[in-house]
N, C-alpha and C positions, 0 to 999 in steps of 0.2 A: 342461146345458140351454143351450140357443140363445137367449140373448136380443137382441132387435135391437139395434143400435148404430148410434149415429149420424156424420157424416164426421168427426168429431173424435176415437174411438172413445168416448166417453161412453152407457152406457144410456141409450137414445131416450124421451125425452120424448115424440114426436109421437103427435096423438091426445088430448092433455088439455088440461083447461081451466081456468083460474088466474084469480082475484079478487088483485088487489094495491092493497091500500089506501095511497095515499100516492104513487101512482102517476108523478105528472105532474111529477117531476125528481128527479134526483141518485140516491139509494139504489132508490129504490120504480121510478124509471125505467129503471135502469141492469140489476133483475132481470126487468120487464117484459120489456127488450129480450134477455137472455140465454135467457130461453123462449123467446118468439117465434123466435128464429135456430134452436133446437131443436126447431121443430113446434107448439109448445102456441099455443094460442087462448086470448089476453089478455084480460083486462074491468080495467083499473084505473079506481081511484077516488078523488076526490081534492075537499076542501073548499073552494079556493080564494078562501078572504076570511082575512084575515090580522087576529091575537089582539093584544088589548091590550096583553098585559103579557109576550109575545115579544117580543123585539128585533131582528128581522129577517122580511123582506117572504117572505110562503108563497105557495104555486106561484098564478098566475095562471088561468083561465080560455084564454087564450090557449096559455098551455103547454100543459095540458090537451089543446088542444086540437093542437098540432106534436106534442105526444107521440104521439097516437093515428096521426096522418101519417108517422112515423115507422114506427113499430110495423109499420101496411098495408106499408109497403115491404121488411119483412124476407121476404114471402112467406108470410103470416099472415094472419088476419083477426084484430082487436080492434077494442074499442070504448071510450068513455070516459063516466065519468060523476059527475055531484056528485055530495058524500055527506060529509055532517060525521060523522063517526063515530062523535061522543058522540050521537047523535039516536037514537032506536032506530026511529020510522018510517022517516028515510032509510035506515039500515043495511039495513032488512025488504026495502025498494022494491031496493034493489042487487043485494042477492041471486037474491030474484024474477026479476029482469031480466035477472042472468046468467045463470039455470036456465033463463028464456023462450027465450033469444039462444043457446044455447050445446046445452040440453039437460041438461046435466051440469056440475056441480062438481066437479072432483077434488083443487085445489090452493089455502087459500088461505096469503095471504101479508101476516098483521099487521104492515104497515111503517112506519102511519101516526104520526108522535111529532113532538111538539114541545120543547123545552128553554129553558130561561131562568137566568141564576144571579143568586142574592139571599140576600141574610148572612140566618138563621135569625130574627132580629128584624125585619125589613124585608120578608119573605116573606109577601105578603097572601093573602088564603082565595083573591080571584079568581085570584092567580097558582097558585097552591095548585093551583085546579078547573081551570084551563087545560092544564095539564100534564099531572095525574094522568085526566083524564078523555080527553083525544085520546090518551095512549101504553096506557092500564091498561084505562081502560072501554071503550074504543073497540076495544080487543083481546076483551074479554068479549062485547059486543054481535054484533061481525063473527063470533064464533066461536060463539056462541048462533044465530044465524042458519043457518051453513054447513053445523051439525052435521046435522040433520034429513034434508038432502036425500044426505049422506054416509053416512048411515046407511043411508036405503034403498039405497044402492048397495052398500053393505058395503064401503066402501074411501074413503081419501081424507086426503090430506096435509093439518095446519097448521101452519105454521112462523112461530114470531114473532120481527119482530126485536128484542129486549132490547138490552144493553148491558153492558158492564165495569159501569156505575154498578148493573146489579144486581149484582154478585158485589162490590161495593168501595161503601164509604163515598169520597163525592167532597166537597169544602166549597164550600160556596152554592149547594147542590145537594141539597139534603134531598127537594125536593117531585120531582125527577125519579129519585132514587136510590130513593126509597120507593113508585116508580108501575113503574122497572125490575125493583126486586125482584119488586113485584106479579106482572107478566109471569114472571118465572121459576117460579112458586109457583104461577100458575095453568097455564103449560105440563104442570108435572110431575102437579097434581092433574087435567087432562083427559087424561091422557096416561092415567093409570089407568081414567081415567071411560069412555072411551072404545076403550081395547082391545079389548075382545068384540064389537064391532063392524068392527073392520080399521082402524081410524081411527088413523092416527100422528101425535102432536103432538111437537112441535119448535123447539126454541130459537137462535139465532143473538146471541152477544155480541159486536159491533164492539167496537175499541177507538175512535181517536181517524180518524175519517174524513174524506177532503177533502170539502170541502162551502161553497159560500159562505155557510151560515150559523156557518161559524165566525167570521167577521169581524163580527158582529154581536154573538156572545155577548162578542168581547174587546173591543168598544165601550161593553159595557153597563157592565163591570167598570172597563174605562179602561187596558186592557192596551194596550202601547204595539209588543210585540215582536210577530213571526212567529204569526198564531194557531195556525199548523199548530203548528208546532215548540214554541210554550208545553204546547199541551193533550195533547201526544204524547211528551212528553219521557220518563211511564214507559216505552216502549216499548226492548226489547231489541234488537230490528231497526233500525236507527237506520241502515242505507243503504237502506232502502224507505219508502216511503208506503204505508199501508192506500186503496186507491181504491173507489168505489163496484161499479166490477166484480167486485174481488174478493171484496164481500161478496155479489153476483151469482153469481158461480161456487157458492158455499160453498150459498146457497141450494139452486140447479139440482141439487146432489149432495143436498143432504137429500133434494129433490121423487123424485130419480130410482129405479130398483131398484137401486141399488148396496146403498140403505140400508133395503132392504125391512126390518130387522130392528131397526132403529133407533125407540124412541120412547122419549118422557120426556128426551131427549139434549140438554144444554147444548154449544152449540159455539163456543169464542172464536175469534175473527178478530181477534187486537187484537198482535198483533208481541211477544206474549209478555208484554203487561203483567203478566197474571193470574198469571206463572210465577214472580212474585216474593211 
């Protein structure tokens, strides 16, 4: 069979349409832009007011809004928009808007998550709902949402991004390792929910990712060393960095036909943590 390819030789994405919540920097930006470069028409989405009991500043309004500038210049169209993803009206209004603006839904891409660490005694309910509801619920919501108009099409990717902290017990980390597991558990049960329809759900585990809010989490604890090199030290790869693109690439191959056969599928990106 002849499937199109695109100049990279990658199966062409062009022609689809992709919701990425969490959009508006680092992980959730860096797979916006790796569609877009491959034809797909963007919609991310992104909260931009920043949580209590994080410890570090979440995407801006203004980024939000360079991201979308960004995006137009790949030779794309996309658009951007708020949307707290524990709300289930804003989630409702997101969707809507990208079915209105686009037509069709074909990809989406639960990337929205926050993290915080705090000793198991010290771990209050708000930090508790903070966490578990932007990574766990805000994955159920988005995907509650997407399902319907994927249906009527009889096709249609979701891919979420988890983490090592679901497959691994992590310390002072209970309320994010138990909202990652979540994410795994409900990949796998949509994944069955959702076959007889054409509908592929999907998981992505990073390991220890560059990102400035790593300097925030080793500020809350009082770590004093490298945050990259603290929080990545299980990694076996230990002359790479995991970067946000590559958990980009990793995405683009679940979305594309390479993995038409692919669902239910846990896929780590974490430099071999998991292999120990």
């Amino acid at each position: 069979m002849n499937r199109k390819m695109d100049r990279e030789g990658h199966q062409s994405l062009a022609g689809r349409s992709a919701l990425i919540t969490g959009g508006a920097r680092n992980i959730g930006l860096a797979i916006a832009k790796e569609m877009a470069s491959r034809g797909v028409t963007v919609a991310i989405a992104d909260s931009c007011h920043d949580l209590e009991t994080v410890p570090y500043a979440l995407a801006s309004a203004d980024q939000l809004a360079r991201a979308v500038d960004e995006l137009t210049r790949l030779e794309g169209r996309a658009i951007g928009m708020l949307c707290d993803v524990r709300d289930e009206g804003q989630v409702q209004e997101t969707v809507d808007r990208v079915i209105q603006e686009f037509g069709h839904l074909d990809i989406l891409v639960n990337n929205a998550g926050v993290g915080s660490l705090y000793p198991i005694q010290e771990l209050t309910e708000k930090a508790w709902n903070e966490v578990v509801d932007v990574c766990l619920k805000g994955t159920f919501l988005c995907s509650k949402f997407a399902v319907p108009p994927m249906i009527r099409q009889r096709t249609g990717r979701i891919i979420n991004i988890a983490s090592v902290a679901g497959l691994r017990g992590l310390g002072f980390s209970a309320h994010y390792c138990a909202a990652k597991h979540g994410v795994i558990g409900l990949t796998r049960a949509l994944a069955v929910e959702l076959a007889d329809h054409g509908i592929q759900v999907l998981a992505v585990c990073p390991g220890t990712v560059e990102s400035p809010s790593l300097q925030g989490l080793a500020s809350q604890v009082g770590l004093e060393v490298n945050p990259y090199e603290h929080f990545s030290q299980r990694h076996l790869l230990k002359d790479r960095r995991i970067t946000p693109r590559d958990i980009a690439e990793a995405v683009c191959w679940l979305a594309s036909g390479e993995c038409r056969c692919l669902t239910g599928t846990i896929l780590t990106v974490d430099a071999g943590w998991t292999a120990q």
